[in-house]
C-alpha positions as CSV (number, residue, x, y, z in Angstrom):
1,X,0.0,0.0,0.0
2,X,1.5,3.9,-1.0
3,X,1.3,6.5,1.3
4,X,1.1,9.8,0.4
5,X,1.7,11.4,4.1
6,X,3.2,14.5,4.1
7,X,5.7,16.0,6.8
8,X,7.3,19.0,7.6
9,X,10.6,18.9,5.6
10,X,13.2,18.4,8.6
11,X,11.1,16.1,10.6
12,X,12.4,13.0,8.7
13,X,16.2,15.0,9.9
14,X,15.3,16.0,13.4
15,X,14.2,12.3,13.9
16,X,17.3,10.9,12.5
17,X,19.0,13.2,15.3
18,X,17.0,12.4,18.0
19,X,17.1,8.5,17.1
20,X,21.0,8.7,16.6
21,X,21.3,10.6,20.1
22,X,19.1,8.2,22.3
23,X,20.2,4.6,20.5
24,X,23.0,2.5,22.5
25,X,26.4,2.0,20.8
26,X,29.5,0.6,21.3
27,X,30.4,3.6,24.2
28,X,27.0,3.6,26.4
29,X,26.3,-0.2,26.0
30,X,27.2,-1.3,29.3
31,X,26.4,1.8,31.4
32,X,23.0,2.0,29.7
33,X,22.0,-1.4,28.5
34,X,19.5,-2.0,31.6
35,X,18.1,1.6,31.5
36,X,14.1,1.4,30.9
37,X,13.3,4.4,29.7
38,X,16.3,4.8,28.0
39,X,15.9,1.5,26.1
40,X,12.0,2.7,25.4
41,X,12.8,5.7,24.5
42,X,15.3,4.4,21.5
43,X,12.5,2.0,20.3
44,X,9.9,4.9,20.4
45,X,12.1,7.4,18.4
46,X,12.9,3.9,16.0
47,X,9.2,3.5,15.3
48,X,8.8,7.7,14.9
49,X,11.3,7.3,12.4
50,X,10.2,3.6,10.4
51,X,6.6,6.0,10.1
52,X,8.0,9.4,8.7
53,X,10.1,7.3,6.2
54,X,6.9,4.8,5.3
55,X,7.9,2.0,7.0
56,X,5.9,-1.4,7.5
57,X,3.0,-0.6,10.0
58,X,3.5,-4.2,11.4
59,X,7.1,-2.8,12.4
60,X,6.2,0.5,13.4
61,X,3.9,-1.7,15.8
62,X,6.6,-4.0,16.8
63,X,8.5,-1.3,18.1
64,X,6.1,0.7,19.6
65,X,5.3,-3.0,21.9
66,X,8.9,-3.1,22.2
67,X,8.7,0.4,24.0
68,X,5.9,-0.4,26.3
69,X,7.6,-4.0,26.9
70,X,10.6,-1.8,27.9
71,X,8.9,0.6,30.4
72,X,6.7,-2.0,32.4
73,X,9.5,-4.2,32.8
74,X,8.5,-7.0,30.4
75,X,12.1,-6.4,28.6
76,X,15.1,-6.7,30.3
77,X,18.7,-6.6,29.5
78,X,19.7,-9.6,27.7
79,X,23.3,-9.8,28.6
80,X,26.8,-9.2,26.6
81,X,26.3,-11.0,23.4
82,X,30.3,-11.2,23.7
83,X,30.5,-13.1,27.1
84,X,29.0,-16.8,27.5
């Protein structure tokens, strides 16, 4: 199905920044890995973007779950994936 949703012109930009400030990486891992609302909000900013750039409802939905999942407690840190 083609969407023809407009946005503002920088919102697909700002929410590139935002996304790209709030996801986990290599330096904040560790320190942040267990962090709720951090961990929501990365998947929340992740769905904002899949929507502006006409993602897959389905995984615009995964994510937001992911979020909620996140914030109640559901999710939890799954470990180093480089430790056994």
């Amino acid at each position: 199905m083609s969407r023809k949703t407009e946005w503002p012109k920088e919102a697909k930009v700002l929410a590139k920044e935002l996304h790209e400030k709030l996801s986990l990486n290599d330096k904040n891992w560790h320190s942040l890995k267990g962090n709720h609302e951090r961990r929501s909000a990365e998947m929340l900013t992740s769905a904002m973007l899949q929507l502006l750039q006409g993602g897959d409802y389905a995984d615009v939905e995964e994510l937001l779950n992911q979020a909620k999942k996140w914030l109640s407690g559901e999710l939890k840190d799954p470990g180093c994936p480089t430790r056994k």
